[in-house]
N, C-alpha and C positions, 0 to 999 in steps of 0.2 A: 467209521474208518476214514470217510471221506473229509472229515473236519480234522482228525488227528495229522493226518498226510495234510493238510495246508497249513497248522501251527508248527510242524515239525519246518517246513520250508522257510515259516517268515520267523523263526528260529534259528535259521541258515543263515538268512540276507541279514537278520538285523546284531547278530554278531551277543557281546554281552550287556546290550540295554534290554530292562525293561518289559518281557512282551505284557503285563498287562497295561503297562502305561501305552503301551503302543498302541494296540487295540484299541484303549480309553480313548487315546487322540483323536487315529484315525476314523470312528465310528460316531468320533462323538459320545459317547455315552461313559457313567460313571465306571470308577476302576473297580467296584466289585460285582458290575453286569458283567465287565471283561472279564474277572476271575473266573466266573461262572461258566464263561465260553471255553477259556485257557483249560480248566480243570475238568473240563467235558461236563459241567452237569446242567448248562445249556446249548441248545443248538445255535450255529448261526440262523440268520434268515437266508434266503438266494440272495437278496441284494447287498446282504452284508458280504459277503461271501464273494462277491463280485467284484464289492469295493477294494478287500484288503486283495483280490488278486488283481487287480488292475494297480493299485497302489505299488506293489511289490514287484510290479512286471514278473508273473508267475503265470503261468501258463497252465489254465485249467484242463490239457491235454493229459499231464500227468497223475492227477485226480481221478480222471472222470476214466481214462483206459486201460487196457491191459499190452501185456509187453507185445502182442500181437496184434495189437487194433490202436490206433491212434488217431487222434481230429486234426483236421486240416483245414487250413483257410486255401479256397483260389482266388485268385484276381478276376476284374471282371474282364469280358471277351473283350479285344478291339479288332474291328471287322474294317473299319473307316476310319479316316483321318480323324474324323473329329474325334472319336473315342482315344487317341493319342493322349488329350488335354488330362482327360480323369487316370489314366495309366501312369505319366508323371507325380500328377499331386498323390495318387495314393501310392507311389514308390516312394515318396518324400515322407507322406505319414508312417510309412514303416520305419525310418529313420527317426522319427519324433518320437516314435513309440518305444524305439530302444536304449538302451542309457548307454549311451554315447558317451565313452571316455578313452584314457589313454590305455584302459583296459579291455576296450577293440580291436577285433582284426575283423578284416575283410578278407577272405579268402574266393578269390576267381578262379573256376577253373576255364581259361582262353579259350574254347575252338573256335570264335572268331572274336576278335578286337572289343574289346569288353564295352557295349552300347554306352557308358556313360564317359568313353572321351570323344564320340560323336554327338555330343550335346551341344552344340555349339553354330553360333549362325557363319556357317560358312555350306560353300556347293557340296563339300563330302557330307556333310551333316545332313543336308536338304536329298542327297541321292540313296543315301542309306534308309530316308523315311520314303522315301521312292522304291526300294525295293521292298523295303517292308511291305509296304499297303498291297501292292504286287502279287506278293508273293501268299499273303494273306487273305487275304480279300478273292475266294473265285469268281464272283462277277465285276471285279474290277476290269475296268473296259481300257488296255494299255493304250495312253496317251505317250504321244512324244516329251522326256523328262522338262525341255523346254517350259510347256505349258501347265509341266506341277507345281500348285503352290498349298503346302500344308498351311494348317490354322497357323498363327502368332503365338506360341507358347516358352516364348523364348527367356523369361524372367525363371518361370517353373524349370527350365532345363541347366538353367546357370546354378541357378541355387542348388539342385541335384546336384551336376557336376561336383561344387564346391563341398558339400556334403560328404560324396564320396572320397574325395582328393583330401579330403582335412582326415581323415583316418589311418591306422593303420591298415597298412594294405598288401596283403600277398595274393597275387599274380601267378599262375601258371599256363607256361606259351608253349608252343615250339614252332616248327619250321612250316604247319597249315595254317597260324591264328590269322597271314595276313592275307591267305589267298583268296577263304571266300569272295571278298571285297573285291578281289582283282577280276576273278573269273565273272561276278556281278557286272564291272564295269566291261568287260568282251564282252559281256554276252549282250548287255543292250547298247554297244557299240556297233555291235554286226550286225541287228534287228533294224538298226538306224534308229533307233529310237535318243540315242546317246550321239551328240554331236561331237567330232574329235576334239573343237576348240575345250565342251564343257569334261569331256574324258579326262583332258589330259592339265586342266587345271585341277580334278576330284587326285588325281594320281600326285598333282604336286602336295596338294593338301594334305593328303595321306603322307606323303614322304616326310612334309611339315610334322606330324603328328608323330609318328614314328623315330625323328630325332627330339621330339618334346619328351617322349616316354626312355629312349637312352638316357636325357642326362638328370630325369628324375634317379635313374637308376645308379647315376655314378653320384647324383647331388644329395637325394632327400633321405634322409635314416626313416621315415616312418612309410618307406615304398618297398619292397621287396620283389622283384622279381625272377622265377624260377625257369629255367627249361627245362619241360620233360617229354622225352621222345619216348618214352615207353607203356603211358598211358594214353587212353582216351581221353580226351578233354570233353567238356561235355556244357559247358556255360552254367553249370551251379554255380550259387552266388549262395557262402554258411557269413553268416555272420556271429561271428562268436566275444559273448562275454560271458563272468563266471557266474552272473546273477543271471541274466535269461540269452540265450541263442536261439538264431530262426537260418533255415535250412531252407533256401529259395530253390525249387527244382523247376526247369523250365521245360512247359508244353509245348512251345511256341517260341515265336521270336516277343512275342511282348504279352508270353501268360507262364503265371508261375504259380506249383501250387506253395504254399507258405506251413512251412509245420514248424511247433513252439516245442515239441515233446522234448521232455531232455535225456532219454535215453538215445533216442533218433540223433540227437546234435553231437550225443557224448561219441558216438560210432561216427558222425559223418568228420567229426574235430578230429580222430585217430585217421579216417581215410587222407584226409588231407596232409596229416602231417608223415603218415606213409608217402602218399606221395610226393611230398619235398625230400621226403629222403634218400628220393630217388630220380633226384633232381637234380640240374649244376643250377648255383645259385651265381645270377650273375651280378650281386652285388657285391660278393665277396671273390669270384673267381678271379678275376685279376685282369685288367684290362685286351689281354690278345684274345680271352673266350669270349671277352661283351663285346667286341668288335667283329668278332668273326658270326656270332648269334645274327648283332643287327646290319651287317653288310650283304648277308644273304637275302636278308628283306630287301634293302636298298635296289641289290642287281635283282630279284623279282619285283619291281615297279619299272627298275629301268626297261627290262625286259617287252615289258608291256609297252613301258613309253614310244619304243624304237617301231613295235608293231603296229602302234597305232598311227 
């Protein structure tokens, strides 16, 4: 049953070639061992089995489970800065691992400012991983942000960035995605831990970033973004193609569990695109709604600025 359900798949992906040539290929071996596997009257080995689903980017979850039980990957914990370093490269290999084409979306769901336009060597970037570790880490011992200095990972954080920004990309925000940030920057403003001079240069950044993200919106066709005031946003991260999609659900600020199933993707792609359609799309709404979206951001930084 188990091998029928993985010839039926790469019968899927590989369209009208070939499958015993393909099999022959990929396995290495002659075309009438492959026949034999094709026509069931041999079995694969585990490691053949492995090859063509790793070849195929096929996701041994829908195999191996039932509509009520499915395998999951998680990430590994980051407790400390340094564990930052392997959270990057292995967000980057989930990207390598995907077939990345114009056949991609990214789908975000916002409740706070989606971590990869804070990739970048600037003080909002360096205070974001400051609250992170923070906020993570319980015997983290608060230091004044002054004297934080995360590892050097800043080559692995560009090429993320770039990664995610070369995609297509839909975005769902509303009117909380940019507060966490704000009320992060009060809160260790009033601690004293947060010096007004470095506050209120994290606030200009922020401002910076949040007019980079409007004129993606009025500029770039492969950016989408949506406001929705009547869901929960919740920071999933689907990333969907028609050959394989992965459903990033997050524990944490920097743990997520990873599921391949494709019944799970096919349901979380319908969530999503329910909620777009219950959305204003401010690419398409007409310039007095994306002004009115991103001026409320604006006067909530001013807001702050003036308190500060």
């Amino acid at each position: 049953m188990h091998q029928e359900a993985l010839l039926k798949e790469i019968r899927r992906k590989i369209g009208d070639k070939s499958l015993n040539d393909e099999i022959a290929n990929i396995l290495n071996i002659s075309y009438d061992a492959a026949h034999r596997r094709t026509s069931l009257k041999a079995k694969f080995s585990f490691e053949e089995a492995l090859e063509l689903a790793k070849y195929y980017q096929i996701s041994l979850d829908q195999l191996l489970t039932s509509d009520h039980l499915i395998l999951a990957q998680r990430t590994s914990a980051v407790t400390k800065t340094e564990d930052l370093q392997s959270f990057f490269q292995n967000t980057l290999s989930v990207f390598e691992n995907l077939p990345l084409s114009d056949k991609m979306t990214i789908y975000y769901s916002a409740k706070d400012i989606p971590f990869f336009y804070t990739l970048s060597d600037t003080l909002l970037s360096r205070f974001k991983i400051y609250v992170w570790m923070n906020l993570l880490n319980a015997k983290q011992v608060f230091i004044p942000f002054l004297q934080f200095s995360p590892p050097q990972f800043e080559a692995d954080t560009q090429k993320l960035r770039r990664k995610y920004e070369d995609q297509n990309v839909a975005e769902l925000w509303n009117g909380m995605t940019v507060s966490s940030i704000l009320q992060q920057v009060l809160f260790y403003y009033e601690t004293g831990l947060l010096k007004e001079n470095e506050a209120q240069i994290i606030l200009q950044e922020l401002k910076e970033l949040i007019e980079y993200i409007e004129q993606k919106t009025e500029n770039n066709p492969k950016f989408h973004l949506y406001e929705n005031e009547l869901m929960h946003l919740s920071n999933d991260i689907f990333f969907h193609h028609p050959q394989q999609s992965l459903f990033a659900l997050p524990t944490n600020m920097f743990g997520y569990i990873l599921i391949k199933d494709a019944k799970t993707c096919d349901e979380t792609l319908s969530y999503f695109e329910h909620q777009i359609k219950n959305s204003k799309s401010l690419n398409t709404s007409g310039n007095r709604d994306r002004k009115i979206f991103f001026n409320k951001m604006y006067e909530q930084i001013e807001v702050l600025h003036k308190k500060l």
